[in-house]
TORSE-162036 format. One record per atom (N, C-alpha, C, CB): residue in one letter; x, y, z. Coordinates in steps of 0.02 Angstrom, whole numbers, plus 50000, padded with zeros to 5 digits. Glycine has a CB too. Layout:
N
aXYZ/...
This chain:
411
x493194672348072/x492844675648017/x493164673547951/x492874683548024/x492754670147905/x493074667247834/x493274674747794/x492394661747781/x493754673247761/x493774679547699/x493364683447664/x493974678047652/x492834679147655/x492334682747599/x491984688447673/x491564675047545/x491834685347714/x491454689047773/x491844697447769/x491624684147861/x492584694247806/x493084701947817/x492744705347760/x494134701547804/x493034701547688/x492974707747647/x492264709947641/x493254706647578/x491724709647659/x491094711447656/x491314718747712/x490474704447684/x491484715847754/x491574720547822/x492094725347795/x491864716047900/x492614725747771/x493124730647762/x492654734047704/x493964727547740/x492574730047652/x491714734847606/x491444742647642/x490744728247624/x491124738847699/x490674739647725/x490774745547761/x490504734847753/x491394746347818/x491904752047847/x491984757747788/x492734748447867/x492324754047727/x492564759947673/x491944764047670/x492804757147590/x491704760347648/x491004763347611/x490704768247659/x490384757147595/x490574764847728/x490194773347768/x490814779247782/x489774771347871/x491354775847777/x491944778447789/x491934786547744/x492534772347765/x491994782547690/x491944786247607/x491164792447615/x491704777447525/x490694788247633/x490054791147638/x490334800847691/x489434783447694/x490504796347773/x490514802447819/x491024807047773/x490814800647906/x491524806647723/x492174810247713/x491674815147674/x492924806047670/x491454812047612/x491064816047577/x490714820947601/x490724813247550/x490264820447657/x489714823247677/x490134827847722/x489134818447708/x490504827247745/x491114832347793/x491394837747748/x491874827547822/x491594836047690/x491724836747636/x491294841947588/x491744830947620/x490544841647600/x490314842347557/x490414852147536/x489654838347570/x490094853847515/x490364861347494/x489744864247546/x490344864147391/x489814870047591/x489214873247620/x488684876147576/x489424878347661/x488094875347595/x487534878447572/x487554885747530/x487154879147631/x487344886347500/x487424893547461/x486614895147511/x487424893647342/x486924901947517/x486624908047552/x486374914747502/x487194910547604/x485814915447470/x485784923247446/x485984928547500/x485034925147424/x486364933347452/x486314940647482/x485754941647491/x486544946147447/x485754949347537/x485164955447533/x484914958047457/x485484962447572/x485524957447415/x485574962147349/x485274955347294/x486594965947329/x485754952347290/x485874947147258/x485554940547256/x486344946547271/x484964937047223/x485094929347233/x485254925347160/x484374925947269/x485574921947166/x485804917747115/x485474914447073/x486104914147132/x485374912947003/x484954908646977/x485504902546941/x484424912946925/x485094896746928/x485304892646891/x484794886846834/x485674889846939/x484624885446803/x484564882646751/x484634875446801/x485084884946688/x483804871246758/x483554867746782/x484114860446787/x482924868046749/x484314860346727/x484934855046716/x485534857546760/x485214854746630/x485424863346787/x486114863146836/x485854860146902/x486474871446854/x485354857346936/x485174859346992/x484954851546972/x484724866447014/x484954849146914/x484704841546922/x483864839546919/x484964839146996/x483864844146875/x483034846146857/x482884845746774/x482844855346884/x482324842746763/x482184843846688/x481684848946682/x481934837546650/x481824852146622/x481744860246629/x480884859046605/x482384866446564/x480704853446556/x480264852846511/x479644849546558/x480564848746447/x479764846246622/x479464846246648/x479204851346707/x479594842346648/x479754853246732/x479534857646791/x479164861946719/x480264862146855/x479304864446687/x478864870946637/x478064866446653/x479184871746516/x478104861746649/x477244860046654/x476934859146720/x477054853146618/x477464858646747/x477334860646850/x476864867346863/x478294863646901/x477294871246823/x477294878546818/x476544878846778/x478044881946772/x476454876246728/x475794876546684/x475074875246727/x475844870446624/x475334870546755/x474784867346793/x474584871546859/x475024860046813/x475034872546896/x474864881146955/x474534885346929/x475494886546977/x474544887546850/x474244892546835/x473564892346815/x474564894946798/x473444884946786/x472964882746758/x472444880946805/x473144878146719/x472584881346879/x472384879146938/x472214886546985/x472984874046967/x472314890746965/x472074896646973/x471454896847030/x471884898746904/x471694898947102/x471054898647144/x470394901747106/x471194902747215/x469804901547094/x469284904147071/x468744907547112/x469054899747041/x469254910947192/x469064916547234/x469134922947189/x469534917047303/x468924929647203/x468784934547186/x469604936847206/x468094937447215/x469944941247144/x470634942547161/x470414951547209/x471244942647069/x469744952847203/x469714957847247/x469574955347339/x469114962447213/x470254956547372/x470194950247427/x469464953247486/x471184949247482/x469394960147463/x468974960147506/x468194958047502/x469054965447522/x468254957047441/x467424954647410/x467444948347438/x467264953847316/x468134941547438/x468154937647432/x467954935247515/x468674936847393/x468254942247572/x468174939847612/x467134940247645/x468794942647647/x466984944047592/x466264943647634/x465714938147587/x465864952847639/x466404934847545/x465824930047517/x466084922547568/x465894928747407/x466514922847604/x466734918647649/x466714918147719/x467174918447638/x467344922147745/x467504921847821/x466874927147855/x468414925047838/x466554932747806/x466264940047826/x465474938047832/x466414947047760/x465304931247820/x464624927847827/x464684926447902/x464484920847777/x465234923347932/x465044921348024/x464884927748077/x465834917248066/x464704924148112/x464444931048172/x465134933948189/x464004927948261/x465104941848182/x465474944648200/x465924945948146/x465654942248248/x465914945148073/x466414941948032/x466544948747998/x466174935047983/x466244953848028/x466854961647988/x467084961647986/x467084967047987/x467344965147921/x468314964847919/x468494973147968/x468754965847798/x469244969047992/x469314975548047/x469854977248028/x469324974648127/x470424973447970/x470994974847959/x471034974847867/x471454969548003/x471704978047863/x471544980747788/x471584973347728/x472264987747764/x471534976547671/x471504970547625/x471554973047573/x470954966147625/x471884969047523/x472184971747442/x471984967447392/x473034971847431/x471904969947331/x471814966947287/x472534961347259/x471554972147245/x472304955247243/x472894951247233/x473154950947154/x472724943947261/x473694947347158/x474014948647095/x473814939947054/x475014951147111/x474234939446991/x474164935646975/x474374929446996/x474204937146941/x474274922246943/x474614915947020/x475344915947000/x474264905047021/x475524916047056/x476424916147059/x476724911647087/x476744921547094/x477374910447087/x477894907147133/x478694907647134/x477774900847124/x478864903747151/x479774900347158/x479854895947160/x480214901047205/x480434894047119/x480704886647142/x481294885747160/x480664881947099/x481774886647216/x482294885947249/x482714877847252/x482034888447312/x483214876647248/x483374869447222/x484214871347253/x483204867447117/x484424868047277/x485274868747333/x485214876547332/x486304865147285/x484534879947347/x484774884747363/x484684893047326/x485324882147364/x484594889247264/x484734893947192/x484104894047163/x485314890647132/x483824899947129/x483364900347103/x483314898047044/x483234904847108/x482744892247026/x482854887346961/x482124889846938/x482984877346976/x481834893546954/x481264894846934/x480984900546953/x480944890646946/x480444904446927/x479824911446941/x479314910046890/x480154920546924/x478774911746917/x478024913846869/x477644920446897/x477384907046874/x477394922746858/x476874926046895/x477244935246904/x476734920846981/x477024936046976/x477444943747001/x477824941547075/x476754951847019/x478424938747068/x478864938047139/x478974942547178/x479464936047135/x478924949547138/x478914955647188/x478374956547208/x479104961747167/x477974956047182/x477444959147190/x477094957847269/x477034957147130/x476964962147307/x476944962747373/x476024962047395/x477364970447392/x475734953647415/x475054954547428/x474974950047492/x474574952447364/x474404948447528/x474264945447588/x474544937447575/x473434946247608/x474534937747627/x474794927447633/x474304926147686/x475834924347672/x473994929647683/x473414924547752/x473784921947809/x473024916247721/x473644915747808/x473724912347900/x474524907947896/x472854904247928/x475164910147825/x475734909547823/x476164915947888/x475864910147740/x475664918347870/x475734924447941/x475954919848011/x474774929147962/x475524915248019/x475564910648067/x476414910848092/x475264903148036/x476504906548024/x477384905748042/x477534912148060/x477944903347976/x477464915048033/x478054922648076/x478054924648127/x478024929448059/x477274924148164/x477284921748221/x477514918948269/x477104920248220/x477574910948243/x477784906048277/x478414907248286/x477654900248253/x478874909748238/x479634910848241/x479674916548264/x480034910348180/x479164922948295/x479484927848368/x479264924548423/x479194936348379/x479044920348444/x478794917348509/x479514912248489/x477804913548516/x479674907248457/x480494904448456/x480874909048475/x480804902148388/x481134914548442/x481514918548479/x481584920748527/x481564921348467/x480954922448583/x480794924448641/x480994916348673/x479984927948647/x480884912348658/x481054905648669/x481884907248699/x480974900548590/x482154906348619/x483014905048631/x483084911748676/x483624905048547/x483024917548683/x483324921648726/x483184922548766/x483414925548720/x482744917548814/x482754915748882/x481914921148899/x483674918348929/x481664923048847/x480964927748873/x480524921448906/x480434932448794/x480454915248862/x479874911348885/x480454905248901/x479144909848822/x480414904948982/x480994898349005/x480594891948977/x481174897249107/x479964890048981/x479864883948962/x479204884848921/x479854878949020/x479074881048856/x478574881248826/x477954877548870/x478744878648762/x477924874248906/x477454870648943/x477314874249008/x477684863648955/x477554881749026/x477394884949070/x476644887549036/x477964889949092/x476304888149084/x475524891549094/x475554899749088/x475174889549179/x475254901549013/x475474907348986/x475364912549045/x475094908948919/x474624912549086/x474634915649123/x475014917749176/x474334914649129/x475474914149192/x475894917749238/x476524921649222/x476064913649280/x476394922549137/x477014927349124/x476474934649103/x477674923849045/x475964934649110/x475494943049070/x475404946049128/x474564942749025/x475364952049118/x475124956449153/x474414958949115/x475674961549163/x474074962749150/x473504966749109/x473654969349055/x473244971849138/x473154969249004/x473234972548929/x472774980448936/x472814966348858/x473094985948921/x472734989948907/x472774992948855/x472704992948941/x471924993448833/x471834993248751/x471854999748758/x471144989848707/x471885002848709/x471655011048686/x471225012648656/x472005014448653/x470865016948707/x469995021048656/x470205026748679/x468935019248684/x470025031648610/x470095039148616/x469705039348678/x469815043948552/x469785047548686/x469525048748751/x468615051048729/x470075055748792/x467885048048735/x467525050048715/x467375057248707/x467255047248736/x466985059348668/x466875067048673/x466295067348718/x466725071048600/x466135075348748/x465835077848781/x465795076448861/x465395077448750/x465445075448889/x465335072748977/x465105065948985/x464725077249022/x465415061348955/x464885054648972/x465565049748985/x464215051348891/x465855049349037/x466335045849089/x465905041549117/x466685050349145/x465405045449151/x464845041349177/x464875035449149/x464195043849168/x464295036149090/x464085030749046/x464455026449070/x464135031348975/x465005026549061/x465775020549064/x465785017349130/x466655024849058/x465825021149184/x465865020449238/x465755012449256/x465445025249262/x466275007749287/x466365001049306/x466364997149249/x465884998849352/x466514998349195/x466624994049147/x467274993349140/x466344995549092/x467754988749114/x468284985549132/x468504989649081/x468364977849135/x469364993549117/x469644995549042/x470364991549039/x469775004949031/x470424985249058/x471014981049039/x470684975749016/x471524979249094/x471254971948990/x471134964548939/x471604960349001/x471574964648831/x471234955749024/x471754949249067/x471754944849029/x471534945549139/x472154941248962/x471894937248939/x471834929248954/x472074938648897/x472104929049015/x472154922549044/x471684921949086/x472734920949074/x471184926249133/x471004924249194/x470324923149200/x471214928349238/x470294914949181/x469824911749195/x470104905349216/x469384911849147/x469574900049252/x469604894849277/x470444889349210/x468594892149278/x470014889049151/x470154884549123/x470684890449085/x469564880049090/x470654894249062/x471154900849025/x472034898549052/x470854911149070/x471874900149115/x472504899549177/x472814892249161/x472154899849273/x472484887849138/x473114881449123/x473204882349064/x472964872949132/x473134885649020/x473344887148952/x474274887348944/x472954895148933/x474524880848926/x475414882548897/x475374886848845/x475904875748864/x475954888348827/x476274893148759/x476014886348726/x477314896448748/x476584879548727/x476194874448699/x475614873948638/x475944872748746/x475154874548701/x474274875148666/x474284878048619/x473684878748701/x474494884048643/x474234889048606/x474754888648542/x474184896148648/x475284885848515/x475714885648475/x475264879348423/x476484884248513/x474984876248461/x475124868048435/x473824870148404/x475534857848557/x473484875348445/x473144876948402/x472734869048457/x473454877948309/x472764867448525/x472264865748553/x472364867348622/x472124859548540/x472084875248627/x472294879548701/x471434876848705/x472624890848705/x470924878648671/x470304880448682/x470184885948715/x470014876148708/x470414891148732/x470404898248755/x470004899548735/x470804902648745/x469584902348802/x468834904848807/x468844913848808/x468454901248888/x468644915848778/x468584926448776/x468214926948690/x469814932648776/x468514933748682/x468284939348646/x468924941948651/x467664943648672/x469254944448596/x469794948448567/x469694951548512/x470304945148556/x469564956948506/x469574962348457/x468974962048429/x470094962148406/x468444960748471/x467684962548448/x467634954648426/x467534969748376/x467954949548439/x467714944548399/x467834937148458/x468204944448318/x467124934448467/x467084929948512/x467394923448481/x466384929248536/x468044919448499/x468214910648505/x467794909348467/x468154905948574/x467284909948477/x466614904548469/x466354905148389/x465854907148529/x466474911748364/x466244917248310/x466724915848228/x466474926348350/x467244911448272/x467764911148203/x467554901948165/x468884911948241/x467244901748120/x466844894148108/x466794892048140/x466944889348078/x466134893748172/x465634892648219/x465244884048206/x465074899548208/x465164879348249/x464984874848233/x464294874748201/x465084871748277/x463964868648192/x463194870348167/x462744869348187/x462984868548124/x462614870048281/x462344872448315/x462234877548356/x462334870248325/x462124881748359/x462164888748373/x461884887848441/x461764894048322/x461724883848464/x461504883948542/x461944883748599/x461124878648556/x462684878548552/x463134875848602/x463464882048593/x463554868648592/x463664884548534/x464054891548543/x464364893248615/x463534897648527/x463834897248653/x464274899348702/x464214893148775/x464034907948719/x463914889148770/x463644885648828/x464174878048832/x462704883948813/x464324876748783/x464984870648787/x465224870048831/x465544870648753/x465394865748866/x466004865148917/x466594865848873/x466054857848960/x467294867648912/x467994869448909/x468034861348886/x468444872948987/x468694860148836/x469114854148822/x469714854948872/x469354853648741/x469824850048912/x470564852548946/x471164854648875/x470964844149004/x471614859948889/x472254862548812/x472374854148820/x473284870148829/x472544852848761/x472914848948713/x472704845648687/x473314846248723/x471904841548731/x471754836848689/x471254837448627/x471574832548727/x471264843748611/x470824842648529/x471064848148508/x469904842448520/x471094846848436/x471364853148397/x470734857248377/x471834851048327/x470974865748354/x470384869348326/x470664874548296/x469844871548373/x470834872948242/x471064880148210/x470664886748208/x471174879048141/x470924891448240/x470344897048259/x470884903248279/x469724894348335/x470844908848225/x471054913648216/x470964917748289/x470764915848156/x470634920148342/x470434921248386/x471124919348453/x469764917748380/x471144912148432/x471644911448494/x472114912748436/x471724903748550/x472434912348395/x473104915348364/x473294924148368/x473054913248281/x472674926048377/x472924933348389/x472944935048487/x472244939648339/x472734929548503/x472894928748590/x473644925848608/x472304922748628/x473844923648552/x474734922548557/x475054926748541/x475074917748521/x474764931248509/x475174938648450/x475034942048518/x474674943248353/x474604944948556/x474574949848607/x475104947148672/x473734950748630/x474994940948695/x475394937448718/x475974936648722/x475304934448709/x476544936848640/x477014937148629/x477204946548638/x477054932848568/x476754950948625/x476884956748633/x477144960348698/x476404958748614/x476484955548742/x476754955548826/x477304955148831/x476574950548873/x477664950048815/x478394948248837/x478834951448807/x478594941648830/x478674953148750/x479414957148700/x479304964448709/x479434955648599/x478664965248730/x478344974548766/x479004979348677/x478984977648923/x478744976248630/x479044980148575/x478494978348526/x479854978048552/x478354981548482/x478044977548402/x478274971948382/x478184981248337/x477964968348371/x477864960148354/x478544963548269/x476564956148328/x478094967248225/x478514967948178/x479244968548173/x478344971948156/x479244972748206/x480054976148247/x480364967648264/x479874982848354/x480184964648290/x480524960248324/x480714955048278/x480164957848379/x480154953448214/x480344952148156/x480944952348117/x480044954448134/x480814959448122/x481344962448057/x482084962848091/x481104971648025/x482024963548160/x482704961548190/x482944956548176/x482754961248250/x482794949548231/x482874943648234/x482804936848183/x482574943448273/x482434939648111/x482294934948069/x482544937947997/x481534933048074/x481764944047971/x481824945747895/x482584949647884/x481114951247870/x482834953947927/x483424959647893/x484114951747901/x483644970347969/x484104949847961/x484824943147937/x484564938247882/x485084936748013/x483714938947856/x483784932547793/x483824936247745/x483194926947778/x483914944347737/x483944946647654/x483414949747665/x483924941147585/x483024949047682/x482334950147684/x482214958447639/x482074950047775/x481504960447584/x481654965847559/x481294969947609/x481514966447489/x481324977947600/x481154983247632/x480244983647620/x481634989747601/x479764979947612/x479214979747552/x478784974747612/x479484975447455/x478784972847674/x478564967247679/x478234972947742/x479054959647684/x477584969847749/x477094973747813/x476894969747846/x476484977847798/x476764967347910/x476444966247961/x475824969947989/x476854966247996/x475174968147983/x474764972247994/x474374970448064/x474384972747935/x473894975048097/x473464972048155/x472914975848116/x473644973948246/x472174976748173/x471774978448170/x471624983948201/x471544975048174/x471064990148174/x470934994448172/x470824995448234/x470604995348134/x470544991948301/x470344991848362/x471044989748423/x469714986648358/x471464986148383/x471884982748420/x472534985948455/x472044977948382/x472354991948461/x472814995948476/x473114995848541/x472625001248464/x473584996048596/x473714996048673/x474424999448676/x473714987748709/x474175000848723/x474585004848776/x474975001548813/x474235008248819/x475735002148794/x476254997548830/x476865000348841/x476394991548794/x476935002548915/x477685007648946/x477485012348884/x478765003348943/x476815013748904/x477025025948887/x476625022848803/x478615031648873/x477025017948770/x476955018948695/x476315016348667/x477525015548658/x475825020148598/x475405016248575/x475815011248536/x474895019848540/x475605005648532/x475644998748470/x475164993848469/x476264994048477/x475304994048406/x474574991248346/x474904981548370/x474734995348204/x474534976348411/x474274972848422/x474214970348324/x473714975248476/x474754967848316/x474644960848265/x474274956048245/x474914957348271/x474004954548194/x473584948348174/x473914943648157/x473154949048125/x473614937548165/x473924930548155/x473874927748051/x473294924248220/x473374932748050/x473074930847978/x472784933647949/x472764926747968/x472484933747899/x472124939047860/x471164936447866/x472514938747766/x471034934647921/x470464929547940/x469924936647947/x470634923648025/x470124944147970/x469724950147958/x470004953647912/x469624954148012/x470464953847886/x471074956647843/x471814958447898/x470744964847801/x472244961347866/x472724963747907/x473264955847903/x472344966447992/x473734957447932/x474164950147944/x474704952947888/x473684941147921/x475104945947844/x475844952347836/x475764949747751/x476954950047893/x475844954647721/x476044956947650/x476794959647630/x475574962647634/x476714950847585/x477354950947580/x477394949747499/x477704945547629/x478024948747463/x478214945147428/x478244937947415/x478534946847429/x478404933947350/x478404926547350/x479244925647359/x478034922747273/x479524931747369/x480414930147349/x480564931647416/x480924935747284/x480114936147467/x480664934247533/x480054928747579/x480974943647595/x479454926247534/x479094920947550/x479654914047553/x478474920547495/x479924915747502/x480594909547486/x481174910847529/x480964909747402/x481394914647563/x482034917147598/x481734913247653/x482244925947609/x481194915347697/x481044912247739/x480914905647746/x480724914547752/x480634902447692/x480504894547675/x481204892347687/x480204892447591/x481714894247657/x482304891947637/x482764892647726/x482604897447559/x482444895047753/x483014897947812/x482624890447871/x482824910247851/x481954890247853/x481524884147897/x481904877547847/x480384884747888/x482124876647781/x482464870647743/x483294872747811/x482594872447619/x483474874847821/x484004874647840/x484244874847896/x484194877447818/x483624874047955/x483304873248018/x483524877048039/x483304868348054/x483234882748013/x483394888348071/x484244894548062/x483494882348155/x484464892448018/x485354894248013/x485344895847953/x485994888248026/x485334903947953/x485484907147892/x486424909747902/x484834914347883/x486804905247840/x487634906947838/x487644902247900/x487984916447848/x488264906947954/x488334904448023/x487984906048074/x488844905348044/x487344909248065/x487104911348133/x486464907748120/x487054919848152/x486334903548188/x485794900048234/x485014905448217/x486144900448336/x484774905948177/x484034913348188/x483544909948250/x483314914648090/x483494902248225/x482964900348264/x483214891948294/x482214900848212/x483194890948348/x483634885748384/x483404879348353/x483554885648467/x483874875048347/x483824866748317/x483164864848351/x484534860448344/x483154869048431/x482584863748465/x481934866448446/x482594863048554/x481874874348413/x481364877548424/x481134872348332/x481484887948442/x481294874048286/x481354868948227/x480994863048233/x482024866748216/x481614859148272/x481104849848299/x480644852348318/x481354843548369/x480384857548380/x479894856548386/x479184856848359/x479964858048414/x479454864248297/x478914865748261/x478764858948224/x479044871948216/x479094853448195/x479124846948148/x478934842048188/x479804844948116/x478814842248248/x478584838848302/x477704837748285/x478784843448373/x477354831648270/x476694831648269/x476384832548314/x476484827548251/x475834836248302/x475304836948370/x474784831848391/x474864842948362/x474984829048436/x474404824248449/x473554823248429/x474414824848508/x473274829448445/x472724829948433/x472654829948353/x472494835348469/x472994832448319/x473004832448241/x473934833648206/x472404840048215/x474004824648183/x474614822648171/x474814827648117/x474644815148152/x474634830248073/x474754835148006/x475104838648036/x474194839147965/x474924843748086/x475044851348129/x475594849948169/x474394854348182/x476094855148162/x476594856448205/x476434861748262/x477144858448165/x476914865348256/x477044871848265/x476674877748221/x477704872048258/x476064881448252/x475694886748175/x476244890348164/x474944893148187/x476324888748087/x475664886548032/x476034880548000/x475394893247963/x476754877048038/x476904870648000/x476724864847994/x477304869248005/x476324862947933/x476114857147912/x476484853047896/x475794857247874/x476454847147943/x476984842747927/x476614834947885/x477404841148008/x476844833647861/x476664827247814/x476614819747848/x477254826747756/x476594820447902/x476434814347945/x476194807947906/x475874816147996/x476294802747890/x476354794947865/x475954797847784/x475804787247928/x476394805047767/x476154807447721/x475284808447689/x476514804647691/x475184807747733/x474354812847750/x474204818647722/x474244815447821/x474664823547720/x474444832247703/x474524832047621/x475114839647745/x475284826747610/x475464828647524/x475544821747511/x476244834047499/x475154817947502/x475184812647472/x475834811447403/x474474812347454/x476254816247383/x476664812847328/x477354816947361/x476394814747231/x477334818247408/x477794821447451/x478324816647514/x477294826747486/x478844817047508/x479104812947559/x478664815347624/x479934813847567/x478924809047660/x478444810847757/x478954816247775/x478464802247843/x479414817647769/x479984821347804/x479704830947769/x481004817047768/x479644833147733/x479344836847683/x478564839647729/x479244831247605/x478774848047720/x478214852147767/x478054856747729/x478414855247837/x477624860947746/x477344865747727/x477054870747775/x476964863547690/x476994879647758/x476894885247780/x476144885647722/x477614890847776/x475554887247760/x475234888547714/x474544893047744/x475134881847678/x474414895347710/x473814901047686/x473534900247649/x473894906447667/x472974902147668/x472324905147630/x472434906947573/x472024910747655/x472244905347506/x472264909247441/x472194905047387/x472894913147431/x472754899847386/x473084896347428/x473724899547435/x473104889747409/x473954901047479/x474734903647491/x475154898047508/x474824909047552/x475644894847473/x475834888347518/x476714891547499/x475484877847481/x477264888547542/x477994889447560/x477984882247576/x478244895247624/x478044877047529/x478344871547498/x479134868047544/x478504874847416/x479194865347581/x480014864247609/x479964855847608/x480224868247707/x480554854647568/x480914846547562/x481674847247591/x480984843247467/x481724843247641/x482454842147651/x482764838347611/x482604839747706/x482324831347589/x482784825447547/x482994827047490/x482454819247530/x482424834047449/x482664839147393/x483074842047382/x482454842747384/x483084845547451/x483504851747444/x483184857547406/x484144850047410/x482434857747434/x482034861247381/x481454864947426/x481704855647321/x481344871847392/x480884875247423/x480554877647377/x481074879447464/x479894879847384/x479284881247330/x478874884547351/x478914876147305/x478764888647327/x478004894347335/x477734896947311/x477894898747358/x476954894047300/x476694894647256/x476044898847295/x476664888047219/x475634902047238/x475124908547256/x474674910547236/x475284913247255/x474174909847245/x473474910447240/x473244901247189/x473274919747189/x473414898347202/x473314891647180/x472654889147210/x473904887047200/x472204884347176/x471764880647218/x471934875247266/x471364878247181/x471684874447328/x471894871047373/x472164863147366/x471424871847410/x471384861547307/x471484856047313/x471864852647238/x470814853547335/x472274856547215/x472904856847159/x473404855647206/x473054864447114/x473544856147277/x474244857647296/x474714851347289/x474264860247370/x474294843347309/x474744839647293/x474974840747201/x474454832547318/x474444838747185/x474514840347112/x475084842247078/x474154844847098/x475044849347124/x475894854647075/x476294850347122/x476124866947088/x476414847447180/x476784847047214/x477354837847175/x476314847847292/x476634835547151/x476904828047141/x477384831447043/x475894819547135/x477124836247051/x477224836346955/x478104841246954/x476254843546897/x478314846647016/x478884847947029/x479154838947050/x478884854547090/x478954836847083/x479544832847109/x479724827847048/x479334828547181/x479174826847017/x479364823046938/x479964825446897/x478744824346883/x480074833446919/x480284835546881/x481324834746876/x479894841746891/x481314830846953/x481904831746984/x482284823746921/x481814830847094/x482884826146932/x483224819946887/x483544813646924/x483834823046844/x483104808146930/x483504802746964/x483924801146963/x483434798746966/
């Protein structure tokens, strides 16, 4: 080896050498308190202040132009398909808001961060992360097991009718099996995570078929089954067949299991609701519980804040490890960031992943998103170190604000 070579090579050693020390080195993540989160100033965080301010301009100026009364909004939308009553509650929304989180620290707010309104189908994720947990603590041994062989019967709850008419009733089914059909029964957790189970029923007064309905109304109910996985279908229907599902196994409130295992170790405030539907009530060991929604697709689903909207964004930037404790496993994470075959964007509901940068065109490929209806979006960059959430925005603004924050960062 000539001289000039070595010294390229001894270069070369220092240098990753120098690189791993640093990064070993580097100072740990700042963590908000429960009480407390930290702010800092855009020039501390390596941000120009004069731009992100027009990041910020532009979210607002982008203002979804849905009705901020959400329930009007929903019967000028979702409340047009068959079956499309709302069965769960719904609030009037606030103005457009957000966060901008940067190593951690709050470099930014607009809008009302407290202010406590629906996130739609960001609900998803909260979801997805109590079925992870049932994951890591050994409830569901393998995600590719066939949901059906972990349920038992669902029994819903109806008052007891008035007067003498038992009769009437007489041989009509009073349990929910939600697996047991031909094609139901190969249904994985999988599928149903990844949003191509094709699960065939009716759950809570509302038929599969009923949630954007194709535009033939003939095939409706007469289609043949897709074998799970190979086509995607976003459809509120089977997401609340994973929420009952996940209930099976944790036989506790979906919420409860929440506020254990995720919101109270991320800070999370006392202000945040999980809702189901008015019908969705069951009977499980002795106790009534209200059966969870995936989304606000009839109303109901979870009302939250944009500031523990950001706790949670920030805990998925940090895969899963809020401080020293593991919330949600490295593998459960990859997997949610894992593309879905049938549709490369989709992870794990509701993480949108940026696949050969497809979803956010001015967004690294590595760079995901939590998002809702409204637009509700929870913004996550690893190469940043940056989390964002932004609220009631128009959909098709999101790259938009998204390319005009990252402008904002200082090369």
């Amino acid at each position: 080896m000539n001289a000039m070579r070595l010294l390229l090579v001894v270069a070369f050693v220092g240098t990753c050498a120098s690189l791993s020390a640093q990064k070993k080195n580097a100072p740990a993540p700042y963590f908000p308190s429960a009480t407390q989160w930290q702010t800092k100033t855009p020039a501390q965080v390596g941000m120009d202040a004069g731009k992100l301010a027009l990041a910020i301009a532009f979210a607002k100026e982008k203002e979804t132009k849905s009705a901020r009364n959400l329930e009007v909004t929903h019967y000028q939308t979702f409340g047009k398909e068959p079956f499309g009553d709302a069965i769960g509650p719904f609030k009037e929304r606030g103005e457009p808001t957000g966060v901008v989180i940067r190593n951690g620290y709050i470099v930014a707010e607009w809008g009302e961060p407290l202010r406590v309104d629906m996130t739609f189908s960001v609900t998803k994720s909260f979801l997805s992360s109590v079925v992870g947990v049932a994951y890591d603590k050994g409830l569901i041994p393998n995600i590719y097991d066939s949901v059906y062989k972990a349920m038992a019967p669902v029994n819903v709850y109806n008052a007891m009718p008035t007067g003498n008419n038992k009769a009437d009733h007489f041989g009509e089914p009073t349990l929910i099996n939600l697996f047991d059909t031909p094609h139901n029964r190969t249904i994985t957790w999988n599928d149903l995570l990844r949003q191509t189970s094709d699960w065939e029923g009716t759950l809570w007064g509302k038929p599969e078929w009923a949630d954007r309905p194709g535009p033939n109304a003939a095939e409706w109910t007469t289609r043949p089954r897709v074998k799970p996985g190979e086509v995607y279908e976003y459809n509120d229907v089977r997401v609340n067949v994973l929420a009952l599902a996940a209930l099976n196994i944790w036989r506790k409130p979906l919420p409860q299991v929440l506020k254990e295992n995720i919101m109270d170790p991320i800070g999370a405030s006392a202000s945040w609701r999980w809702m189901g539907y008015d019908n969705s009530w069951v009977v499980l060991d002795g106790q009534l519980i209200q059966a969870v929604g995936g989304g606000g697709h009839w109303g109901g689903g979870m009302f939250i804040t944009a500031r523990d909207m950001a706790r949670f964004g920030y805990l998925t930037l940090r895969r899963g490890k809020w401080n020293n404790t593991q919330l949600l496993s490295e593998q459960w994470v990859k997997w949610s960031l894992t593309p879905t075959p049938a549709q490369p964007t989709y992870g794990f509901m509701n993480w949108f992943v940026n696949t050969d940068k497809k979803y956010l065109p001015s967004a690294p490929a590595t760079a995901f998103a939590h998002i809702g209806n409204g637009t509700n979006m929870i913004y996550v960059d690893y190469e940043n170190d940056l989390v964002v959430v932004a609220r009631w925005i128009d959909n098709s603004s999101l790259d938009g604000f998204v390319q005009r924050v990252l402008e904002a960062i200082e090369k």
